[in-house]
N, C-alpha and C positions, 0 to 999 in steps of 0.2 A: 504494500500500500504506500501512496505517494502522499508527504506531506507536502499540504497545498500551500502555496507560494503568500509571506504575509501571514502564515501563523505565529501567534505568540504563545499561546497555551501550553504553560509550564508540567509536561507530560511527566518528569523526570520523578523517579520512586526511590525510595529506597528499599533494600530487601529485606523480608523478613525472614532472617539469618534462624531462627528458631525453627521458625516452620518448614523452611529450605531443608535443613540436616536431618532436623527429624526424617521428611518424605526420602532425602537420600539414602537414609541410615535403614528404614523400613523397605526401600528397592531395594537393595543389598540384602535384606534380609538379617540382619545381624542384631546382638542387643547393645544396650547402653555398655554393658562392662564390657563384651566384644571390641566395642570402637576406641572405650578407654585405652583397654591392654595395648590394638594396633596403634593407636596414635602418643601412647607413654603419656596418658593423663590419668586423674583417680577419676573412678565413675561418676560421683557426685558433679567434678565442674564442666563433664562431659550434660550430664543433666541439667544442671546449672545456665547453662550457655540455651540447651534446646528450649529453657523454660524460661528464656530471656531474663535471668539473673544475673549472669556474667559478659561480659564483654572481652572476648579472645583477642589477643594481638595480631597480628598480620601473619606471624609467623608461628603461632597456634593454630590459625586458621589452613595455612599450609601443611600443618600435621594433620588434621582433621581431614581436609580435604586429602592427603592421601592415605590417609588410615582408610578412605570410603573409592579408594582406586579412580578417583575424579579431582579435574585441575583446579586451582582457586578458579579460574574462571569460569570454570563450570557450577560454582555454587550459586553465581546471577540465573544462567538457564542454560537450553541447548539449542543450535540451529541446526534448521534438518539440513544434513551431506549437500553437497552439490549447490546452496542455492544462495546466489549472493545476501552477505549479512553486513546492509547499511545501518552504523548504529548513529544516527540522528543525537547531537551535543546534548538539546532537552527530552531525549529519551533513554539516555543513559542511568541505569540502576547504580545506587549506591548502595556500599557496603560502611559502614561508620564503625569504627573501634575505635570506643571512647578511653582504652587500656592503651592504647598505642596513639593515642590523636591522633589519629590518621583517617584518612576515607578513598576507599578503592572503586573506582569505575573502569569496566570493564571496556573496550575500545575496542573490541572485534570478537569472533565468532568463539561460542565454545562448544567444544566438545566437538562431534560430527569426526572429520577424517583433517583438520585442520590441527596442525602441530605448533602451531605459532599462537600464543596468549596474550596478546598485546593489555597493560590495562595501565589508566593513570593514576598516582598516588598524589594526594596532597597531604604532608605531614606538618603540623602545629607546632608552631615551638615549643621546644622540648619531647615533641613528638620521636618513635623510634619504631623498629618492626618488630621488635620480642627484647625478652628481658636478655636471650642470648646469642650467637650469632648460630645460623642453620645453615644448612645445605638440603639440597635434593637434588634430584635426576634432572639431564638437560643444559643449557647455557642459557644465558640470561644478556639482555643487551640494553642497557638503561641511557636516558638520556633527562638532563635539567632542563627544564621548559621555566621555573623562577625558584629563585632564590639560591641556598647553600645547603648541600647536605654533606655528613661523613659517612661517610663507605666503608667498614671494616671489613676488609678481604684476609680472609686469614690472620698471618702476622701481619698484614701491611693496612695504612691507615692513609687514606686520599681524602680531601675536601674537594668537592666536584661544585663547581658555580654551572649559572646560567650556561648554556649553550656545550656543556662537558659532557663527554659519552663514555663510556665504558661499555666492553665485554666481557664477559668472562665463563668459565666451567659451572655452573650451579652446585658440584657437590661439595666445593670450596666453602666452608663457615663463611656466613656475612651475615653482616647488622649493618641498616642503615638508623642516621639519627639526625634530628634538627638541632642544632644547638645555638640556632642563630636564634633571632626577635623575630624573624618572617617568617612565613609558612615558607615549606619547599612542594614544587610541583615538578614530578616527574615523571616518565615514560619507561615501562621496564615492557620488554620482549620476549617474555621464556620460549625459549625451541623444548620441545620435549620429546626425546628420543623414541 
């Protein structure tokens, strides 16, 4: 469907991250302590989270989501194979984690046969992706769209401004952080093997 030319109508949602896992967690078939164990959390803040208690980090949500064999990007929705997936700037879905100041919108297709995850983060000052730095499968290709973030890549520690890119291995430890006064807004690209 075509958005008609001259619309204003603030279509843009955010997700209900509760109800999303839960239905994912119940297609999988699994229980609450099942997805604990796979994703190295206690049952309770796995429950916690589905019953909109807790608020998961960027980088909780990445366990989660592969504790349930599906990309962060797929906890927004799926497009069906084959069919081009325009994600319209005021129909993009957000994801808010108030534990990590941060909020993820997703910027292209998930799931279907497409290996590229495109989505944009903006973190809050003092914003971060988890309390520790993670890895997983794939490589990741991040770029600053505003402000300043640090990158913790392993041992190594980058301050990446406006207009800076990076690539790298995704099973390399990383933590990103704001530590500036601005938000930072940026573009990360997971390839997933």
């Amino acid at each position: 469907m075509k958005r008609e030319p001259g619309s204003t109508a603030d279509t843009s949602r955010q997700v209900n991250l509760p109800e999303r896992l839960r239905d994912l967690r119940e297609q999988v078939g699994i229980s609450v302590r099942t997805l604990a164990s796979r994703a190295k959390f206690s049952p309770s803040f796995i429950s916690q989270v589905e019953l909109g208690q807790a608020s998961p980090s960027v980088a909780s949500l990445e366990r989660i989501a592969s504790a349930l064999d599906v990309t962060l990007g797929e906890l927004f929705s799926v497009v069906e194979p084959g069919r081009a997936a325009v994600v319209r700037a005021e129909d993009r879905q957000r994801l808010v984690s108030s534990w990590s100041r941060a909020e993820i919108e997703p910027l292209g297709p998930s799931g279907g046969v497409s290996r590229l995850e495109p989505v944009m983060i903006t973190i809050a000052p003092g914003g971060h992706s988890g309390k520790y730095a993670h890895g997983h499968s794939g490589e990741d290709f991040a770029i600053v769209f505003e402000g300043e973030v640090t990158l913790t890549l392993g041992e190594e520690t980058h301050i990446l401004q406006r207009g800076d890119a990076v690539t790298f291995q995704s099973e390399i430890p990383h933590h990103w952080e704001n530590t500036s006064l601005e938000p930072v807004r940026l573009v990360i690209v997971a390839y997933r093997f």
